[in-house]
C-alpha positions, 0 to 999 in steps of 0.5 A: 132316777131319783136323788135327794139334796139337803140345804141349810141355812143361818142368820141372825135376827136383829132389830130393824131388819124385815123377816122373810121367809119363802118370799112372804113378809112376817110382821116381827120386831126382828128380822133376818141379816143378810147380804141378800134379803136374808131369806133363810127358808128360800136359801136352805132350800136353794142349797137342797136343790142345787146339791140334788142336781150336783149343782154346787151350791147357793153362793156358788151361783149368787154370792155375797161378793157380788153388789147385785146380790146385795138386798136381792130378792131370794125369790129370784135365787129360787126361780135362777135355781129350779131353772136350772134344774129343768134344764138337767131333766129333774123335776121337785117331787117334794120337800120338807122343810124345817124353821128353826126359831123362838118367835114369832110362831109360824104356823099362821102363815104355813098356807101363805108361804107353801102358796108362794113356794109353790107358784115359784117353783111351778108346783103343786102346794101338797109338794111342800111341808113346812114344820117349825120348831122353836129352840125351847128357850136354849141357845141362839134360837132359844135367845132369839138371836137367830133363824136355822132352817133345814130343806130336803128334797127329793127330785126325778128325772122327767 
């Protein structure tokens, strides 16, 4: 049995802050708000996996109401989210994953985070594609006042 789930999620960029994505450290000036460590990638893509397995979604599970969430490493969201999708039989048989910013560019740390995704999740690196786009200088994205990113995934039962 097949299923596929789709995540997304939002930050602000700002000053002060460090930019993670997929639980790797990108050097900019700018860096993701949020309640936890404000990875957008690892939330969109807890999002896209706990929707696959009907399993609510990430603030269900980790919300900004609870202090112990506060500054957390979302790499620990994803570790709480693929056990919990073990434990209903499914496996990850792929995602793709889409970063929507201006800057800075991604591509020099593509292989740096499929790596960490996949150790995290216990899977093989071909399992996970990562594009980025950048907002063509329009909107939030295009002014730099924000990261967007997209997860789908597909899982099976095992």
């Amino acid at each position: 049995m097949y299923r596929i789930g789709f995540g997304t999620d939002t930050h602000r960029l700002v000053e002060a802050k460090r930019l993670i994505l997929g639980g790797v450290y990108i050097p900019h000036y700018k860096g993701s708000d949020g309640h936890s460590d404000g990875d957008a990638l690892i939330h969109a893509l807890c999002d896209a996996i706990l929707g696959a397995a009907n399993l609510r979604d990430i603030g269900f599970h980790f919300p900004d109401t609870d202090s112990t969430n506060k500054d957390k490493d979302s790499s620990e969201f994803l570790i709480s989210v693929i056990k919990m999708l073990r434990a209903k039989g499914y496996e990850i048989g792929n995602t793709d994953i889409t970063l929507q910013l201006q800057k800075p560019k991604i591509n020099p740390f593509v292989t740096s985070i499929q790596e960490n995704l996949a150790k995290l999740m216990q899977i093989s690196n071909d399992k996970i594609s990562i594009k980025a786009k950048t907002g063509e200088g329009i909107g939030f994205i295009g002014r730099e006042e924000g990261i967007s990113v997209q997860a789908v995934v597909l899982i099976y039962k095992k």
